[in-house]
TILUMMI-79488 format. One record per residue: residue in one letter; z, x, y of N, C-alpha, C in turn. Coordinates in pm, 1 decimal, always signed. Layout:
{"A", {Z, X, Y}, {Z, X, Y}, {Z, X, Y}},
...
% end
This chain:
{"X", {-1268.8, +3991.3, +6081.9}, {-1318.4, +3854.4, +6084.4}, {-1210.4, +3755.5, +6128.1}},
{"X", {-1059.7, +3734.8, +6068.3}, {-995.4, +3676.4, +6113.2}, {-953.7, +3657.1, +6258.2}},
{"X", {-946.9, +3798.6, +6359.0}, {-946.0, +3792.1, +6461.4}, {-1057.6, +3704.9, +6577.3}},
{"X", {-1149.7, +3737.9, +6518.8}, {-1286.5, +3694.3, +6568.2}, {-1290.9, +3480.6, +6580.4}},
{"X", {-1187.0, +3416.9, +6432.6}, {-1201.3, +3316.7, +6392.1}, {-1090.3, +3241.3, +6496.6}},
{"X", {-965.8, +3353.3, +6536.4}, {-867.8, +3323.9, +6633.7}, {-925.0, +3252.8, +6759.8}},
{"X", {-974.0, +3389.6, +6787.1}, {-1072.4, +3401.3, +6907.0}, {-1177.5, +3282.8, +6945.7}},
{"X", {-1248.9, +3240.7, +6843.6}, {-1351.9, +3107.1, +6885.1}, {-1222.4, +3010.7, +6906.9}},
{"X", {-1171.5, +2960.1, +6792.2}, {-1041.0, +2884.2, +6783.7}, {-973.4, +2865.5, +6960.3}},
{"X", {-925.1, +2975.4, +7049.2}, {-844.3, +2966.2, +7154.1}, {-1033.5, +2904.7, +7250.5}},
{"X", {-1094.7, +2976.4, +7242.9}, {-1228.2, +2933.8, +7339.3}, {-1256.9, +2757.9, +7282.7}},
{"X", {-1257.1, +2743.0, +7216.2}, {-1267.7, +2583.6, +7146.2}, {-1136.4, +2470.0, +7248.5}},
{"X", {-1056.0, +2559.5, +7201.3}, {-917.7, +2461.3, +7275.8}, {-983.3, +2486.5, +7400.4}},
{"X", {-940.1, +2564.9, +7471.5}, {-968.2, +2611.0, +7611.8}, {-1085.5, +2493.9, +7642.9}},
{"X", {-1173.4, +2488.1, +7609.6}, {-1304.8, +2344.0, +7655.7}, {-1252.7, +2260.4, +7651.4}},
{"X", {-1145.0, +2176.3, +7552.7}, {-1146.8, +2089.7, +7554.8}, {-1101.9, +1986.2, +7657.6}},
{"X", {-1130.0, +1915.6, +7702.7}, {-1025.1, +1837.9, +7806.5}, {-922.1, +1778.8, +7803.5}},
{"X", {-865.8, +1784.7, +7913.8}, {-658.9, +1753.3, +7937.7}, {-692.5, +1643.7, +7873.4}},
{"X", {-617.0, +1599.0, +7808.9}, {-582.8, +1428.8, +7743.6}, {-430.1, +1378.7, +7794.1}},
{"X", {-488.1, +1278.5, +7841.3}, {-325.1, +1222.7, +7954.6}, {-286.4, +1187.1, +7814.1}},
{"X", {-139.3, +1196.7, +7849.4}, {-33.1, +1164.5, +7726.0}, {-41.5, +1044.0, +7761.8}},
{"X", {-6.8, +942.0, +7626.3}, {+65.6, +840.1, +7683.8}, {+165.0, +816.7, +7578.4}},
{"X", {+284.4, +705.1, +7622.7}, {+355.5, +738.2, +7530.3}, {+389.6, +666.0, +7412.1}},
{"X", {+491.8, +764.2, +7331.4}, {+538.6, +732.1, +7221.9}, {+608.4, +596.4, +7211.1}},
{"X", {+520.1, +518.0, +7118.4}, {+598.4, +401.5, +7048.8}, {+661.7, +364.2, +6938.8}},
{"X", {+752.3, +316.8, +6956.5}, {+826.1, +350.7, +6788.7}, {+844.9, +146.1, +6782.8}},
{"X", {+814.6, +136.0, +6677.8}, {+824.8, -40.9, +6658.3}, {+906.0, -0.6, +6519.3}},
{"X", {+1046.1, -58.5, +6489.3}, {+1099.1, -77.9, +6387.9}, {+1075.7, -200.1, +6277.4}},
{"X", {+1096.4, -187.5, +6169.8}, {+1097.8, -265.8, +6062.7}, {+1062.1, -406.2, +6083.5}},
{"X", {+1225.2, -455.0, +6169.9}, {+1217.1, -564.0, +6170.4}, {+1107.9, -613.6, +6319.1}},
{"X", {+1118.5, -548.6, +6398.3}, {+1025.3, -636.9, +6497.4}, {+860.9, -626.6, +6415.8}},
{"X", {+824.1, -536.3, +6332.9}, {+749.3, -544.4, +6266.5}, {+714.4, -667.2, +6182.1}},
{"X", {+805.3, -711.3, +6079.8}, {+814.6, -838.2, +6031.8}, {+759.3, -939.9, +6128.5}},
{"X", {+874.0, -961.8, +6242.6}, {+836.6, -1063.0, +6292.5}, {+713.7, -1081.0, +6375.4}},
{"X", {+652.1, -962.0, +6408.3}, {+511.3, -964.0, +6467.0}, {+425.6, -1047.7, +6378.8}},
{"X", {+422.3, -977.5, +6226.0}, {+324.0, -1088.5, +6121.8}, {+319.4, -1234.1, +6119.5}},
{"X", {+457.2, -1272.1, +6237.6}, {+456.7, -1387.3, +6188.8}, {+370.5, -1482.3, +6274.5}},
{"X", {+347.7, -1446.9, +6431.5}, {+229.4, -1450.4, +6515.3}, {+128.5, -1362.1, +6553.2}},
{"X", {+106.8, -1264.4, +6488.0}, {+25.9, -1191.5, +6487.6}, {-34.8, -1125.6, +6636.3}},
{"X", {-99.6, -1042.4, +6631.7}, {-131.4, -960.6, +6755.7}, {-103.9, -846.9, +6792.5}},
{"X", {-182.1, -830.8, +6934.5}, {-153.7, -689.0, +6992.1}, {+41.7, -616.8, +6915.5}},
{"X", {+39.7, -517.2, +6834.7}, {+168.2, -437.4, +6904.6}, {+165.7, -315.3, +6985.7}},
{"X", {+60.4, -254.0, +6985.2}, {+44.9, -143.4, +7057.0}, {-84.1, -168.7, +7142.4}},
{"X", {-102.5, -122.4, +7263.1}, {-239.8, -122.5, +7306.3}, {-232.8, -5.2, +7383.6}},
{"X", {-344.6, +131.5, +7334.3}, {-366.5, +263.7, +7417.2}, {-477.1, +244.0, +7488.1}},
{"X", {-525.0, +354.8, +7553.4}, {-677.4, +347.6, +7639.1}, {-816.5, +320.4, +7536.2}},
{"X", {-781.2, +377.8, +7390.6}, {-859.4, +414.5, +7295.0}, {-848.2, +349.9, +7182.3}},
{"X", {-704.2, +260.6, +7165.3}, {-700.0, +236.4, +7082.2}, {-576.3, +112.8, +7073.0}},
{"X", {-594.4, +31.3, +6948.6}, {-532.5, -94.4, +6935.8}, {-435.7, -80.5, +6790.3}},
{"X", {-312.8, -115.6, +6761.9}, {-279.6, -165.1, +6659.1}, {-223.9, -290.5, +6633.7}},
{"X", {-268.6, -393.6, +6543.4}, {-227.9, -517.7, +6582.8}, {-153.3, -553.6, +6440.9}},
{"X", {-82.0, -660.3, +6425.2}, {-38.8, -742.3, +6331.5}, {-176.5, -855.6, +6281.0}},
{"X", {-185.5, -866.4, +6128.5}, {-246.4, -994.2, +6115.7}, {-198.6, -1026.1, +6014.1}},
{"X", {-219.2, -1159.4, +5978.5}, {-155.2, -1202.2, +5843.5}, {-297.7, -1404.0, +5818.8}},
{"X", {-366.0, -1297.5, +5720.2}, {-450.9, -1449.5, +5688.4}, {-364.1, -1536.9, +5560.5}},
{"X", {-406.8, -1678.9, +5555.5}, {-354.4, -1750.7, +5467.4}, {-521.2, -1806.2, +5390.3}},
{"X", {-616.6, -1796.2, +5459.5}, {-759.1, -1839.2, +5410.8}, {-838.4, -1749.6, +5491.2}},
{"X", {-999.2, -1778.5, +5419.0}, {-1093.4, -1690.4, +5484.9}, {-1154.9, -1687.7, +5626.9}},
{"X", {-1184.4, -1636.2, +5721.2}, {-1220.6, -1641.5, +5781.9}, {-1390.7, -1635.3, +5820.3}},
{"X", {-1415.0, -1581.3, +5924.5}, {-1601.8, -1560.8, +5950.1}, {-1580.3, -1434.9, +5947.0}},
{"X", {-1722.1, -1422.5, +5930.7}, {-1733.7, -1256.5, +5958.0}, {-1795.7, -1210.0, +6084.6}},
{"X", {-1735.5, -1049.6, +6061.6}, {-1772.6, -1001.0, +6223.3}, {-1845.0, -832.6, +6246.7}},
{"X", {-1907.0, -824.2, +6317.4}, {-1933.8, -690.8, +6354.9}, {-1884.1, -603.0, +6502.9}},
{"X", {-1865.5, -528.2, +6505.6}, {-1758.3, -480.9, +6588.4}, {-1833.6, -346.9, +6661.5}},
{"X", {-1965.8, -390.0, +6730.6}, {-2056.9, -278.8, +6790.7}, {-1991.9, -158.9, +6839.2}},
{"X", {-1845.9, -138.2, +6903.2}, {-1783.1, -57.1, +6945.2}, {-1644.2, -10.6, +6918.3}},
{"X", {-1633.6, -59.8, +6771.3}, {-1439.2, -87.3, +6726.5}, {-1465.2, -79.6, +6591.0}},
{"X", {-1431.2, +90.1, +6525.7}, {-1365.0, +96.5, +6411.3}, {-1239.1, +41.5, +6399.8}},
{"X", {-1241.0, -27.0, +6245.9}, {-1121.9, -112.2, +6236.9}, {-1056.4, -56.2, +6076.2}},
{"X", {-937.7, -24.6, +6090.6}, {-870.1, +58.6, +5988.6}, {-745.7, -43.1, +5952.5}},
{"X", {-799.4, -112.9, +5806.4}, {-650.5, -157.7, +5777.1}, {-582.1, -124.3, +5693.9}},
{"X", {-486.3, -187.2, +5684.1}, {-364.7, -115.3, +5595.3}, {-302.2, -238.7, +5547.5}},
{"X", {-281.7, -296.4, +5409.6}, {-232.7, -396.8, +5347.3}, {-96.8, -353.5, +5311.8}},
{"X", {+18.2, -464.8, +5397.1}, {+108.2, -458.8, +5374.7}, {+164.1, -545.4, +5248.2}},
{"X", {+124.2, -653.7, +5234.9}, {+181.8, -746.3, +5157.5}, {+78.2, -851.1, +5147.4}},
{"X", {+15.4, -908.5, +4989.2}, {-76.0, -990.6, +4943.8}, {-210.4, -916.5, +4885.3}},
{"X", {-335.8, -1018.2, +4892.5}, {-436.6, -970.5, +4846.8}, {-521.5, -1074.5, +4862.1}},
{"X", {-658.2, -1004.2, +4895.6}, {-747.3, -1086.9, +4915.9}, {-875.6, -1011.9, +4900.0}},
{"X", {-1020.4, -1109.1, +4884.7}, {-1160.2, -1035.5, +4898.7}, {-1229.9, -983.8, +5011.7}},
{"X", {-1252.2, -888.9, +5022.5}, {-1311.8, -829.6, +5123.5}, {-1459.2, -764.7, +5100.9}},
{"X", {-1567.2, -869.0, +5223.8}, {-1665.4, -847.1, +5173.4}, {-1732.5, -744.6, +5259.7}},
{"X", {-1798.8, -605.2, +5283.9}, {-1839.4, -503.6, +5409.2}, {-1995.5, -510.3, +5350.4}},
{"X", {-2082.0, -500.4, +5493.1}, {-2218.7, -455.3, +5479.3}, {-2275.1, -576.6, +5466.4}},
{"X", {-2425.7, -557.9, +5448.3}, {-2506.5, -636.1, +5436.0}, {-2551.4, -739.1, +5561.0}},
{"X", {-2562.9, -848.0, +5586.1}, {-2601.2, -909.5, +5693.5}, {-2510.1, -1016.2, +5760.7}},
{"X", {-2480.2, -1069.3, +5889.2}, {-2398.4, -1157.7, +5897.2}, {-2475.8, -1275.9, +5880.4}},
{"X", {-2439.0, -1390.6, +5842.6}, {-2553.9, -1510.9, +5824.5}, {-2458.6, -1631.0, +5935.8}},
{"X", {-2568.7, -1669.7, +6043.3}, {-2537.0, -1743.4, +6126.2}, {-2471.4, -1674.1, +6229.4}},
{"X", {-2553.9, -1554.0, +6254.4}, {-2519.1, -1463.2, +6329.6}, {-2496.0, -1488.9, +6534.6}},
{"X", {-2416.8, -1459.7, +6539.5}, {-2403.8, -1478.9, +6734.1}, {-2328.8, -1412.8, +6767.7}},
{"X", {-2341.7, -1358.2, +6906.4}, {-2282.4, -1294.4, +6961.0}, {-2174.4, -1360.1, +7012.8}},
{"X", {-2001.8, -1327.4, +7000.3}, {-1903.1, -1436.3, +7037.7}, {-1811.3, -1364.9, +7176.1}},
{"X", {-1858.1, -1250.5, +7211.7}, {-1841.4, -1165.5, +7298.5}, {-1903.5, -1039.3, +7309.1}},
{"X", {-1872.4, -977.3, +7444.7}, {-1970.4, -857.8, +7478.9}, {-1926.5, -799.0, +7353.8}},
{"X", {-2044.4, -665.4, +7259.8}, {-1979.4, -592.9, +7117.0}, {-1891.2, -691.1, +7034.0}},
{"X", {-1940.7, -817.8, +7039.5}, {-1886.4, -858.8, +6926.2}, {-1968.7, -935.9, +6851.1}},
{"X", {-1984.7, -952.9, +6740.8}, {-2088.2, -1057.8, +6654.8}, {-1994.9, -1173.2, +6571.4}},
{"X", {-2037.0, -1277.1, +6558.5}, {-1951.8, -1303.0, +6450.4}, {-2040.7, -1421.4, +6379.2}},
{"X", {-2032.9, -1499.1, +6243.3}, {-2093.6, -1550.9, +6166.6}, {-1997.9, -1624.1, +6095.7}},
{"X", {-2075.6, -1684.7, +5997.6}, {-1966.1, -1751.0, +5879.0}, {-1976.2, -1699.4, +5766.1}},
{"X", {-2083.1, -1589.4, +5718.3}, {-2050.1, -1539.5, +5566.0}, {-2122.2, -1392.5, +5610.8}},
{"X", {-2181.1, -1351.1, +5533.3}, {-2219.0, -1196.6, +5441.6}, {-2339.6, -1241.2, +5379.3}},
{"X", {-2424.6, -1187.4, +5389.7}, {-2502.8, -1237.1, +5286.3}, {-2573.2, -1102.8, +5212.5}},
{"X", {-2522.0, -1000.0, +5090.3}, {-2509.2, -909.5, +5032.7}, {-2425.6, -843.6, +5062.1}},
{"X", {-2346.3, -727.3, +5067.6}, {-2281.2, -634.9, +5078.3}, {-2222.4, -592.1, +4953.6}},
{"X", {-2057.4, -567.6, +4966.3}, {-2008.3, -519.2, +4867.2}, {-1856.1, -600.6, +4900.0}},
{"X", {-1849.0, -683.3, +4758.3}, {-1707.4, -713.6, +4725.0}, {-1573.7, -615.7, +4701.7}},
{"X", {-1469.5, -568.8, +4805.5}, {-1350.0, -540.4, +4802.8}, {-1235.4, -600.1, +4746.7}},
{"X", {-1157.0, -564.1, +4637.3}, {-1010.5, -666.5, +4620.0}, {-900.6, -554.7, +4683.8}},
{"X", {-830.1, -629.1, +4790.7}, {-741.3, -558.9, +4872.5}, {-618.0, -627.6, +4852.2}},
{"X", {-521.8, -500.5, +4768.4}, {-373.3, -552.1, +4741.7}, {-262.0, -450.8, +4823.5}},
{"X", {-171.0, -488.0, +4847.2}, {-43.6, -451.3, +4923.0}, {-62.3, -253.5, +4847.8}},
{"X", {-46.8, -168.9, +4937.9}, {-84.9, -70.5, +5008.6}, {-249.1, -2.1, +4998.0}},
{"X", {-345.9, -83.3, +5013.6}, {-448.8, -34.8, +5003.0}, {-471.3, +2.1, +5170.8}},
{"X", {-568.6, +89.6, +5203.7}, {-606.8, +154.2, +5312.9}, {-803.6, +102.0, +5338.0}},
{"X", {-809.3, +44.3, +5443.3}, {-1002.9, +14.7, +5418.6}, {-1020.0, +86.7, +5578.5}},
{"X", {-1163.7, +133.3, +5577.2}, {-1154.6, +244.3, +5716.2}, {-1341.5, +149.8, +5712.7}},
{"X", {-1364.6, -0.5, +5820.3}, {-1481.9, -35.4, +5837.7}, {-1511.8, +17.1, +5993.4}},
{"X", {-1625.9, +104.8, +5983.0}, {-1662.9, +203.1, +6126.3}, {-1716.2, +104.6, +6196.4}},
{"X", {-1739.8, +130.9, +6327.1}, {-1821.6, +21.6, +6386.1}, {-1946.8, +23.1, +6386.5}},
{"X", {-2003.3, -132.6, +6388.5}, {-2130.7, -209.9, +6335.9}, {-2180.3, -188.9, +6220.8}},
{"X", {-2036.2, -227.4, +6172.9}, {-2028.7, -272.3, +5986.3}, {-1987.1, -381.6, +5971.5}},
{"X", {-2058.4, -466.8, +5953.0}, {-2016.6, -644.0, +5949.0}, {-1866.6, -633.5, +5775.3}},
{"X", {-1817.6, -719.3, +5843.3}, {-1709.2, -750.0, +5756.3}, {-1606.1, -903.3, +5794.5}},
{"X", {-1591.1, -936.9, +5624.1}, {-1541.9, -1071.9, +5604.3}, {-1421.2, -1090.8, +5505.1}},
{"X", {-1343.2, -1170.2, +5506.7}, {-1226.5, -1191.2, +5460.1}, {-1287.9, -1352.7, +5338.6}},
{"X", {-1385.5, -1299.8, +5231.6}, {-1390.1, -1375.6, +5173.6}, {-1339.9, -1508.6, +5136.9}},
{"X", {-1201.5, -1418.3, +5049.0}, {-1112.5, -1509.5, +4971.6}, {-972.5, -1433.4, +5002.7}},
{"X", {-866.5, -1513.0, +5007.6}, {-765.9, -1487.4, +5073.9}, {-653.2, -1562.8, +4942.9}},
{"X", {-542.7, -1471.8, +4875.9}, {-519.9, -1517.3, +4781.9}, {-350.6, -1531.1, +4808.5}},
{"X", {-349.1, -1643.5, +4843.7}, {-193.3, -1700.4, +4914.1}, {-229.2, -1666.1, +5075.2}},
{"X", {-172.0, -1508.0, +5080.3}, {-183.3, -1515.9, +5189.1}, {-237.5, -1333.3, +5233.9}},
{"X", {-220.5, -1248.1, +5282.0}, {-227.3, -1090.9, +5340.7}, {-212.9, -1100.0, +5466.7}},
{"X", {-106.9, -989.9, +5465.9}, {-36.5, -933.9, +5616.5}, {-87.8, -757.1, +5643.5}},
{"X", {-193.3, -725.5, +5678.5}, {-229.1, -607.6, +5683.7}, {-222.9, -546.6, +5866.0}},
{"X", {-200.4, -430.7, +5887.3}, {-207.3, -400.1, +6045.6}, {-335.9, -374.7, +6027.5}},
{"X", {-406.0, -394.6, +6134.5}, {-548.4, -323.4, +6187.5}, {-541.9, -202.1, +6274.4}},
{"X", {-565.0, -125.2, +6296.7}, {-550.2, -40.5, +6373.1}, {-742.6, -27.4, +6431.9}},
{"X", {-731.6, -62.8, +6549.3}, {-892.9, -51.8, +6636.9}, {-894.5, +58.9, +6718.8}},
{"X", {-1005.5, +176.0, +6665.1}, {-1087.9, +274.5, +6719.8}, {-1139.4, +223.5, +6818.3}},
{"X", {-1151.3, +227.8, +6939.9}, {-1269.7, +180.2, +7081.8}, {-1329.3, +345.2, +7093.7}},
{"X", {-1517.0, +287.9, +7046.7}, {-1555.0, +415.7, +7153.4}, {-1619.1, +337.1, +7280.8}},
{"X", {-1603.7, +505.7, +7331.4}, {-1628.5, +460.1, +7478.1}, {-1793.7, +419.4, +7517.9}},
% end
């Protein structure tokens, strides 16, 4: 059996298609810091985004028809509201929605190293924002 499990295993790889490399980025500490402090793009792949953000208050909410969005709380805490409906809903670009609240979902409290993984066309809002949160996003694009 194990041989057999090899065997699908090398036929599996073998299908899959070449994936152009691209390359390795290494962002240290400090240019890290100072990214939070204007926020934005630091990486941009074919597939994928990692950015700096840092809120001081709440924002609108948004749905993201084509962009899982994975954050990662570096420092602060705030409410995070996922699901339910956007209220005052519009489209603010192609795959993008955006609104000014939530209207049901589920209340999140997000403190310095929490991990949130919202898939795309999962509306989500930055409630309440408590001082301030500096979290990276990291954006899934499917194709």
């Amino acid at each position: 059996m194990p041989l057999f499990l090899l065997a699908l295993a090398l036929l599996t790889m073998a299908a899959l298609p070449a994936i152009a490399a691209e390359p390795v980025t290494h962002i240290d500490s400090q240019r890290l810091l100072e990214a939070f402090q204007k926020g934005g793009n630091l990486v941009k792949g074919s597939d994928y985004r990692v950015q700096t953000s840092r809120r001081v208050k709440p924002g609108g909410a948004e749905v993201h028809e084509k962009e899982t969005d994975i954050f990662y709380v570096v420092d602060g805490s705030a409410t995070l509201v996922t699901g339910g409906s956007v209220t005052d809903a519009k489209t603010t670009r192609p795959s993008q929605i955006g609104g000014s609240g939530i209207s049901g979902g589920e209340s999140r409290q997000l403190s310095k190293g929490d991990v949130v993984v919202i898939p795309a066309g999962v509306p989500h809002w930055f409630k309440e924002v408590n001082g301030f949160i500096n979290y990276l996003t990291i954006k899934v694009v499917k194709p």
